[in-house]
N, C-alpha and C positions, 0 to 999 in steps of 0.2 A: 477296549476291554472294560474301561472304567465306566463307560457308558452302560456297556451291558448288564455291569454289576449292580450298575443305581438303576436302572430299571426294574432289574429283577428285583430288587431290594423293595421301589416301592412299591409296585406290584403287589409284593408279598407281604408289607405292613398294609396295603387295603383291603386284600382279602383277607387279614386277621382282622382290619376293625370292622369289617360288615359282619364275620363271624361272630365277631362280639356283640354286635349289635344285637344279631339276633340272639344268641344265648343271654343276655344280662336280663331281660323280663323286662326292657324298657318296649312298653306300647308306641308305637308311632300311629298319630291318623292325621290325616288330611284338613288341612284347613284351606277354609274360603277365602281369598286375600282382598283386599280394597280393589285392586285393582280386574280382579275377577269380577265383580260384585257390580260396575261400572259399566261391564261387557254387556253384564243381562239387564241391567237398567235398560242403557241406550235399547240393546233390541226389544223389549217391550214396550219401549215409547217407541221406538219405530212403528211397531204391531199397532198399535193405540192410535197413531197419528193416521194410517192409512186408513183409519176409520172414520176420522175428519169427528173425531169426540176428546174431550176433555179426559183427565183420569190423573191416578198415583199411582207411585211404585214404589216400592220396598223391598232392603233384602234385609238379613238377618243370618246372625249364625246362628250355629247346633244349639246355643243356649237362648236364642230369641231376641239375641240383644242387637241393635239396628247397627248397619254399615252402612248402609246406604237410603237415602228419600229420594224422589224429587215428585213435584206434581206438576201438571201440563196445564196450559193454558183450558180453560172450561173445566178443571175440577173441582167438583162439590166438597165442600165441607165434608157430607158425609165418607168420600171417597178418601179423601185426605187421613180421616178417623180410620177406616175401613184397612186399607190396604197394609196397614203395621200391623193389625190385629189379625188377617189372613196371615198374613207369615211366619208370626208366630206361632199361630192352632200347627201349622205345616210341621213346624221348626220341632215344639213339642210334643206331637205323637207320631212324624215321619209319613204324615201322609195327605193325600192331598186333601184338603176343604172339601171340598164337593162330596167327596164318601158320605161326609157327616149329613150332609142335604139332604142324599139319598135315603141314609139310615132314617133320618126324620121323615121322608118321607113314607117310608115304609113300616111308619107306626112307632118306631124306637123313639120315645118321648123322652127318656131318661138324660139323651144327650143337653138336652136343653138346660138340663140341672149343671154341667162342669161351667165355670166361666173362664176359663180358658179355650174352649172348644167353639169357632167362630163357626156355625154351618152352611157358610155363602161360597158359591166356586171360586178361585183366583188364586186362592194360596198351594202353592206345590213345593215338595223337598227339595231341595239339590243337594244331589250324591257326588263323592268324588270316592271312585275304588269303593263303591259299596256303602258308604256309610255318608250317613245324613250330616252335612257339612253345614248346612244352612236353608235358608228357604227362601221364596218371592211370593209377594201377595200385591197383586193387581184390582182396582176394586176403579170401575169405570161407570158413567152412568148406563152401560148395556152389561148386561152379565155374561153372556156367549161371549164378549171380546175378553175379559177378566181371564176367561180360562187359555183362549186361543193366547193371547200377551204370553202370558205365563209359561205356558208350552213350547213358544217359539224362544223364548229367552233360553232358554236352558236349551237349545240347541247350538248357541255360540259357544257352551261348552266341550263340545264334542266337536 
């Protein structure tokens, strides 16, 4: 019986503190953890490597600020530059790099004025429950693999 009672009991203080939780106006969102961040490294130098090309990786949280580097054997200087500054364009307006490409190249020149705003493909958000957690920016000496990296990485999320 005493079993029964401490069950019931805790039970019934966890459904009062998620009640709570949810009534008190405390926000909860999602964060991207190191060790998350290490997942889509590796599969993006995976992606990279079966290209038999050099490159970096990058990830970054919701604020832009770096978790994680690494760069592969055969990457450029500029790649190395490259791939923190795709993840963050990602990071701070939620969307992937290559939009902006597009827009430039569809005459929107204004983009060119933000300097935050990187307009090379490679860099993409990572969502967790909706919301922009953080980003990856791939920046390889072939542009098509930049995006394809990127794309495949954030499949080990799911």
């Amino acid at each position: 019986m005493k079993k029964v009672t401490c069950a019931l009991l805790v039970s019934g203080l966890l459904a009062g503190f998620a009640a709570q939780a949810a009534e008190d106006g405390i926000t909860r969102v999602p964060v991207l953890t190191r060790d998350q961040a290490n997942v889509l490294l590796q599969k993006a130098e995976d992606t990279i490597k079966s290209h038999h090309i050099g490159g970096a990786v990058a990830i970054v949280d919701a604020a832009g600020q770096l978790i994680t580097f690494d760069r592969l054997d055969g990457s450029t200087p500029a790649n190395i530059a490259l791939a923190p500054e795709k993840a963050k364009t990602s990071a701070y307006f939620g969307q992937p790099t290559d939009t902006y490409q597009q827009k430039i190249a569809q005459g929107n020149l204004n983009i060119l004025g933000n300097p935050r705003i990187l307009p090379f493909g490679g860099g993409i958000p990572i969502k967790l429950d909706g919301q922009v957690v953080g980003a990856i920016g791939v920046s390889t000496p072939n542009g098509d693999v930049d995006n394809e990296a990127a794309k495949a990485a954030l499949t080990a999320l799911k």
